[in-house]
N, C-alpha and C positions, 0 to 999 in steps of 0.2 A: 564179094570175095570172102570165101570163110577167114575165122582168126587165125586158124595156122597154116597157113597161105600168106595172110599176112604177114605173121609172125618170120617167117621163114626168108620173104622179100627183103623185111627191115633190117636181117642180121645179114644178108645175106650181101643187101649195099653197104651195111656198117663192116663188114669183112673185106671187100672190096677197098674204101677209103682207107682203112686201115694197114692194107697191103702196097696200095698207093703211095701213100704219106712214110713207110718202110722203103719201099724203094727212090723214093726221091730224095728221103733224108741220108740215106748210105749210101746215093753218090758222092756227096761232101767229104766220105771218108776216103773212097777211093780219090778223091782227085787229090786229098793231101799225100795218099803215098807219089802220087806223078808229080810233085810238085819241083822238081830237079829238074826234069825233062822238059818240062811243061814250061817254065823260066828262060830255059837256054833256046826251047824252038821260037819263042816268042820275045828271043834278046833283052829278056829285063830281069832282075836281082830276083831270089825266089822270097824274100821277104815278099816285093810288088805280087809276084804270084801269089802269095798267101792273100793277101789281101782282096782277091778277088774270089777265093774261095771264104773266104768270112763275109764278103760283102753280099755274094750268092746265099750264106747264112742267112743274113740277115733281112733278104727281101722275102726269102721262103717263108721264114717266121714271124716277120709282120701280115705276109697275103692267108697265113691260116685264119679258117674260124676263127 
């Protein structure tokens, strides 16, 4: 494989995880605006609802690299 073939592949997957790890991390944000609705459809306090969007935090950014 030439180098810039190569070069091209490597940016090419690091664009890739990059836009990945962008949209899995800005789910987090949406699900805090839903966090009213999201509470009341699942009959518990939206504090509880918070807590499972920080928990969701939290397992995303320990399974990173």
């Amino acid at each position: 494989m030439t180098h810039h073939r190569q070069k091209f592949r490597t940016l090419a997957a690091e664009a890739a995880m990059i836009l990945g790890g962008f949209i899995f991390g800005t789910s987090e944000f949406a699900a805090m605006g839903l966090l009213p609705e999201i509470a009341k459809a699942n009959g518990v306090a939206v504090d509880v609802a918070g807590a499972s969007v920080t928990s969701y935090a939290w397992v995303w950014s320990s399974a990173l690299p």
